[in-house]
Residue, then its C-alpha position, 0 to 999 in steps of 0.5 A: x729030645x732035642x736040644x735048645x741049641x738045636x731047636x734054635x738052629x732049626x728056626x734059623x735053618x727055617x729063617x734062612x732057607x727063603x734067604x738062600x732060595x733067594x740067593x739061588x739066582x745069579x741076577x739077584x746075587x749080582x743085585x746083592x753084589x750092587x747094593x752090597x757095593x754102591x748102596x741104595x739104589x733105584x731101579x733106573x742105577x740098578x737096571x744101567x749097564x746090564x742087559x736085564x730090564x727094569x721089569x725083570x730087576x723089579x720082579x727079581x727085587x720083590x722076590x728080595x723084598x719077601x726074603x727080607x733081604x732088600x728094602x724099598x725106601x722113597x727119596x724124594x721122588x724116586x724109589x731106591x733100593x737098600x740091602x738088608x745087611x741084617x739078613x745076611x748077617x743071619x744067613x751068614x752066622x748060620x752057614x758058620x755054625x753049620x761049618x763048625x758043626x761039620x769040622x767038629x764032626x771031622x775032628x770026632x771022626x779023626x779022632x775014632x780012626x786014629x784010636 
């Protein structure tokens, strides 16, 4: 029987497999990267300066959007984007958890050899 610290890890592995399926696209990272930098932002400041149109930023923010990962929010007149940090925080702590895991794997087999 597993765990409830397992159990735990496996609805997170679930929550964050979308995120990192999100992340799996270069254009959506360097997205990430922006919104990570400048903050919120419209499509107009997101598409500026990269050879992607704003059809194809837009695509790219909706796959965001259903990974939880950016937000769409109106200012005035316009629509601008912001990165969940949340998420990632998530996405985050679960990658650090599965290296803790890892390492501490590495140590039991250090350890056995050794003996």
């Amino acid at each position: 029987m597993p765990s409830k610290r397992s159990a735990k890890l496996v609805a997170r592995s679930k929550n964050s497999a979308v995120v990192f399926a999100a992340l799996g696209d270069e254009t959506r990272l360097r997205l990430v990267l922006r919104l990570s930098n400048e903050g919120p932002l419209s499509i107009s400041r997101l598409t500026s300066g990269t050879n992607v149109t704003r059809q194809a930023i837009t695509k790219h923010l909706r796959v965001m959007s259903a990974a939880g990962l950016v937000r769409n929010l109106r200012r005035g007149r316009e629509n601008v984007w912001r990165l969940e940090q949340r998420r990632l925080e998530h996405a985050r702590h679960y990658l650090d958890t599965i290296s803790r895991r890892w390492d501490q794997a590495l140590e039991r087999l250090r350890a056995f050899v050794e003996d």
